[in-house]
Each structure stands twice: as structure tokens, then as C-alpha cells.
N, C-alpha and C positions, 0 to 999 in steps of 0.2 A: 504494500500500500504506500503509495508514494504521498508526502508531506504538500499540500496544497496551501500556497501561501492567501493568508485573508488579505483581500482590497482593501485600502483605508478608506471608510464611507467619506465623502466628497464632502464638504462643507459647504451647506448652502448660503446664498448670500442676507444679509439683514435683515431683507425685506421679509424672507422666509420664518425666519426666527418670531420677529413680527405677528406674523401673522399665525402661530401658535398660540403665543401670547396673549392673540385677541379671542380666538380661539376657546384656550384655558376661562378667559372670563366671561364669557359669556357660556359656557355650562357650568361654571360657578357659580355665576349670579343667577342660570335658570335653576338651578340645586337648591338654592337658599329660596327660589320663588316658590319651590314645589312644598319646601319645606312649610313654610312660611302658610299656603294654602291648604294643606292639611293640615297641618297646625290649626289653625283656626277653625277650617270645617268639622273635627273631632270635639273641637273647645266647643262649638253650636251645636251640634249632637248631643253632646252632651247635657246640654245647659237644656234643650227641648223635650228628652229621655225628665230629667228631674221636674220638666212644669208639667210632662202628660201626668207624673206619678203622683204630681202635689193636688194635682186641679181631680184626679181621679180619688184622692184621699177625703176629699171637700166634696166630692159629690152625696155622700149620704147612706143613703140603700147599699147600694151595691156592693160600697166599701167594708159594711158591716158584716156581708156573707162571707170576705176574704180573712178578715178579725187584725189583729197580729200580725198573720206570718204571710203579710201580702208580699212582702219583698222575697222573699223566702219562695213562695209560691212563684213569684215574676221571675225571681231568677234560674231557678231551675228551667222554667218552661222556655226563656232567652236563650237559655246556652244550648236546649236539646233543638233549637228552632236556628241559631246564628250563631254558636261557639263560644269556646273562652272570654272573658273582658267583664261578662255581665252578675259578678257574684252582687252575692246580698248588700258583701261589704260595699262594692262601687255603686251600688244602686243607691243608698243611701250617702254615700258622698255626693252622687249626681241631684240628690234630692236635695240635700244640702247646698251644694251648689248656688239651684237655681232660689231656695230659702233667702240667700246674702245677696245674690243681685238678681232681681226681680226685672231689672230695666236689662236688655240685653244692651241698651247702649253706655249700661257701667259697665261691663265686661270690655278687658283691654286687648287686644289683638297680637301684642305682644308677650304675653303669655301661655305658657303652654301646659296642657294641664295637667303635668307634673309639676309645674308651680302653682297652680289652682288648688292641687292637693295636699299642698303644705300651708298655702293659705287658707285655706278650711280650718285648721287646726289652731287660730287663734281668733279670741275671743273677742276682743277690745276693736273696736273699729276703725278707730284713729291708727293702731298698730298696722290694720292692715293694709289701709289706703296709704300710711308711709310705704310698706315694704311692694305694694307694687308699682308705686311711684318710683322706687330706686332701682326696680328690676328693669322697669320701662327706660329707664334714662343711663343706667351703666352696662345694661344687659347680662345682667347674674346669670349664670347657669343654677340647674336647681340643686346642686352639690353648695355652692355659693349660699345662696338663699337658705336654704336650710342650716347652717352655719349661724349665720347672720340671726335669724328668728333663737337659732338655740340659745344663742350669747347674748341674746335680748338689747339687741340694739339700739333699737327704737327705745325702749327705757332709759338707756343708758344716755344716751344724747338727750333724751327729752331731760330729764332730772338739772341739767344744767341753765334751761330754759324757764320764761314765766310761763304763765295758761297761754298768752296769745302768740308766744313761740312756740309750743306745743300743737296749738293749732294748726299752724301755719307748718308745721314739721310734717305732719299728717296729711295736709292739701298738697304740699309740694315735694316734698323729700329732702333731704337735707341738701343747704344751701351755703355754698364756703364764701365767705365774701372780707369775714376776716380771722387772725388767728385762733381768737376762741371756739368760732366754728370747728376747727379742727379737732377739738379737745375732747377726751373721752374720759369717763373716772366711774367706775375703773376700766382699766384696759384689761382684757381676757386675754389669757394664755395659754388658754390649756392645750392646744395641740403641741405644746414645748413637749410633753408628757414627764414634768417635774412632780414628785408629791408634795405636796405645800408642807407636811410635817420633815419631809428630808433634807438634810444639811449639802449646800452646793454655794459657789462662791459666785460672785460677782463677773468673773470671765466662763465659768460655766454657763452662767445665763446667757452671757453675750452669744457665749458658740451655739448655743440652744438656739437663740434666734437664728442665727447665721444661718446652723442649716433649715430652718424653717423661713429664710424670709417671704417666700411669696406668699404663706401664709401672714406672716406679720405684716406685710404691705398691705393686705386685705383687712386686718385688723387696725392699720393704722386711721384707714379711710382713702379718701377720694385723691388721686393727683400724686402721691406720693412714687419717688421715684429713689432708688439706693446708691450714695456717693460714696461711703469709706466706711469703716471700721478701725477701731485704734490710731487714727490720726492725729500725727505729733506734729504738735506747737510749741517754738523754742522762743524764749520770754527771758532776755537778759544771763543766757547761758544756762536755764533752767526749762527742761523739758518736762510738757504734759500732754495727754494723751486723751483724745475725744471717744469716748465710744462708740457711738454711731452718728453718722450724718445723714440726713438724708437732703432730699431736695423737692419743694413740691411746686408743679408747674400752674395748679391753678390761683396759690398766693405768688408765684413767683419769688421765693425763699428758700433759705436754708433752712433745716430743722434739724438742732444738736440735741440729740437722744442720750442722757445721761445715768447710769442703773446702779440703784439701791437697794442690796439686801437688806441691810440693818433698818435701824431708824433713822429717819431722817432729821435733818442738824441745817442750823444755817449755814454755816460751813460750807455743806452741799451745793443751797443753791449762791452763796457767793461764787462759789466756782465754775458753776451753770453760768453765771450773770459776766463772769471773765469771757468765758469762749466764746459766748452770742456777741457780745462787744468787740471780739477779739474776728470775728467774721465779719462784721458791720465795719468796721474801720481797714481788715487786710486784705478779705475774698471777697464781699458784695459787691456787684458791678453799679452803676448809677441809674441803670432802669432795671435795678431789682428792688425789693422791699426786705426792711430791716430782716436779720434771723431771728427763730422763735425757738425756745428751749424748751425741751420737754424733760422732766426729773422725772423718773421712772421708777417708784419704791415701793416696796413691799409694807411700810406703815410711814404713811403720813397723819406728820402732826398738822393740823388747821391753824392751831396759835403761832406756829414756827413759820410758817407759808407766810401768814397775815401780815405780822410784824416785822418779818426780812423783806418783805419787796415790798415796793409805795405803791401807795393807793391807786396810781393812773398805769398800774401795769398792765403793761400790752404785746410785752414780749416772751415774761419767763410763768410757766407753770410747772405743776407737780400734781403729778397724779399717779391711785394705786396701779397695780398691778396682780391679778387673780390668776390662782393656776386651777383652777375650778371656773365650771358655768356657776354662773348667779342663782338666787335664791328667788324662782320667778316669782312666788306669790309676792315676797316683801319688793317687787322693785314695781310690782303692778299697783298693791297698795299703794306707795308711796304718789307714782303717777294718778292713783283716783284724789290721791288728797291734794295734790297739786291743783288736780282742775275744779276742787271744789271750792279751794280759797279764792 
């Protein structure tokens, strides 16, 4: 068998390449149309499936012969008629469903209803019109989303607000316009997988985050983008070390991430208030806005916060850090008593 040398395939010229290219996107973009369309004609099927089953529940007589176990009854008889999809359980989600949005023109098209079915799962309404405001405008996947609802987000940003930021949290989604906006307390970390009772140091945590940052970018919020780790600033022949920087493009700032095992000390944030000064006056460009520091601790004092920074702070905070989800009944509490004052 004699050795057959392979032809070197010719290289066609730009235009070709080009014209792959255009190619590639236009069954990409018709992938995501088809998506997109079934998407939505499932989400109305669905939402139609829970108003035949509610308007049939309201009818009276008839419903009465079925008792109970009319779902039970529906869905066996759906799946021996049209297959898998239609147990008791989805039937009663679908019923649900259509229960919370009665108007099919609240139902958002950007959702798909595996985020519909995580959104069924919370109670508060304000919650939930936050979370599909933020699904609609960042585009969560429902891995994301579910995330977000467990670590009780929306609580957690609301608590920093009065009732008519709350409000307005709930009609729009969270809106970054200035550093506070940013701010979370606490900040959740439990996919670090630390036990809150075990002893780990200060660079432990660091590396914790490191290898989880796209989850920490996710926990940090909207815009954030990651510049360094351990970054050294030499100050009169005496070097110190930034823990984390990052950078966020919808304040157009830097954000020096600072981390506290122990307790927190003024100390701390004087040297938080060094490095954001120390970027403001060496790195910040002239169409950027000052840096914002974040003190990251595991117990903050409120007296120590209050009385080391002045009154018109607008650059340095501190906030906790949890290696557990929240305690949701006490952060819903706390949110009912917000809106009632």
C-alpha cells in the first residue's frame, strides 16, 4: 500500500470566511428565535391548562362529582391521552400559575417556565415582581435565579432601603446609580463551602473566593468586573497589600474589597480609608468616579462603623459576611415591618 500524500485544503479568500460568519449568525439568531417561541408558547399553554382547571373548579356541580382528587383524576387521564409533563404535581403548579397572574399581559415573555416555577415558590409579591424584573433585565439563567431567591436577595437589598425604596425595588429591580446601591449586608457565602464554626485565616478566605469568583461576582451584584488580588502599594518604603480589587463598569470605579475574620476595629477601616484615597489620588483616571471600599467581616460593630467614618460618607462601608443562607422567616419579618412603618 503505497503512502498517499494529503492536498493542503486551499485557502479560500475573505470574502468566503465572511460569508460563514454571516452564515453562523443567522442560525444562531434563528436558534434563539425558535427558542424564544417555544419558550413562550409552553409558558401560554400552560398558563391556559391552569385557567381551564381554575374556571372548571368554580363551576359548581360538576366539580363536586370529581371531590379532591380532581387533579389526580386529570392527570392520570392526560398522560394515558398525551404522555409524561402532566403529573398532579405540574397540574397544580399550572393552576397556581394562572392563580398569581390572572392578566396574561403580567406574564413576561422572557421567562421560561422553569423560572415561573421557582417563582411560584415565593410568597410576598413585591419579592416576586423584583426577581422577574432582574431576570428580564440581566437574563438569569434558572440555576442563577434560584441562587438569588435562596440567599434572599431581595431582602437583603430591601433592609437597606425606606418603604418607598422598597417599593420602587419591587416595580423596577435594583437600580445602581450610586455607591450605596451597591451595598449588601450581609453578603452570603456559602458556596465558599466554609463551616462558620471552623477555624480558617484571612488568606484562606481570600483563596476561597479566588477559586469561586464567578460565583462571588454574582454575589457581589451588577457591573462588577475582577482586577487583582494581593496588590502591593509601596508608601515611603513600607509595603501593603490590597486584597481584592475589583472594578465596576456601571459606577465606573474601583472597588477595594478588604476581609475580616476577627472583629472589627477602627484600625480596619482607617486602612480601608488609606487604599481608596491611595487609588483616588494614584490609579483613578479623570473620567472615572472616586473608589468605594468594601470591609468584609465576619462581626461588625455598628458603634465602631458610626464613629470612625463622618457623617457624609460616601465612599467606605462594612459589611457582614455569612457562610450560611439567611434565616428567611426573620428577614421577611423584618421586610413586613419595614412596610408597615
Amino acid at each position: 500500500m503505497t503512502n498517499q500524500k494529503i492536498k493542503p485544503r486551499k485557502r479560500r479568500g475573505g470574502n468566503y470566511f465572511n460569508l460563514i460568519d454571516n452564515i453562523g449568525s443567522l442560525l444562531e439568531q434563528a436558534r434563539k428565535d425558535v427558542y424564544y417561541a417555544v419558550n413562550k408558547i409552553l409558558v401560554q399553554t400552560y398558563w391556559e391548562i391552569g385557567k381551564k382547571i381554575v374556571e372548571f373548579e368554580q363551576s359548581g356541580k360538576e366539580r363536586a362529582e370529581y371531590g379532591s382528587g380532581l387533579l389526580d383524576r386529570l392527570s392520570d387521564d392526560l398522560i394515558e391521552r398525551y404522555g409524561r409533563g402532566f403529573s398532579a404535581y405540574n397540574l397544580r403548579k399550572m393552576r397556581q400559575f394562572y392563580s398569581m397572574f390572572q392578566k396574561w399581559e403580567t406574564v413576561s415573555p422572557k421567562l421560561a417556565w422553569s423560572h415561573y416555577r421557582l417563582i411560584l415558590r415565593i410568597d410576598e409579591e413585591l419579592a416576586r415582581s423584583f426577581y422577574i424584573k432582574e431576570v428580564e433585565k440581566e437574563n438569569w439563567s434558572v440555576r442563577v435565579l434560584d441562587r438569588q431567591i435562596n440567599s434572599m436577595l431581595f431582602e437583603r437589598i430591601a433592609l437597606s432601603k425606606d418603604k418607598k425604596g422598597v417599593l420602587k425595588l419591587a416595580q423596577k429591580g435594583q437600580i445602581i446609580e450610586k455607591a450605596s446601591d451597591l451595598i449588601k449586608d450581609p453578603y452570603i457565602l456559602e458556596f465558599l463551602g466554609l463551616e462558620e464554626s471552623s477555624k480558617y485565616t484571612e488568606s484562606q478566605l481570600e483563596q476561597k473566593i479566588i477559586d469561586n469568583l464567578q460565583k462571588f461576582l454574582l454575589e457581589l451584584g451588577k457591573g462588577f468586573m475582577f482586577v487583582s488580588r494581593q496588590q502591593r502599594i509601596t508608601l515611603e518604603d513600607e509595603h501593603f497589600y490590597i486584597d481584592l480589587v475589583f472594578y465596576n463598569r456601571l459606577l465606573k470605579c474601583f472597588v477595594i474589597i478588604d476581609l475580616k475574620i476577627g472583629k472589627l476595629t477602627h484600625q480596619d477601616l482607617g486602612q480601608l480609608q488609606m487604599y481608596v484615597h491611595y487609588y483616588d489620588r494614584e490609579v483613578k483616571q479623570d473620567d472615572e468616579n472616586p473608589a468605594i471600599g468594601i470591609l468584609l467581616c465576619a462581626d461588625k460593630k455598628e458603634a465602631v462603623v458610626k464613629y470612625t467614618l463622618p457623617k457624609d460618607n460616601k465612599q467606605i462601608f462594612a459589611s457582614k459576611y455569612k457562610l450560611y443562607l439567611p434565616d428567611k422567616k426573620v428577614l421577611q419579618q423584618e421586610i413586613k415591618k419595614l412596610l408597615r412603618d
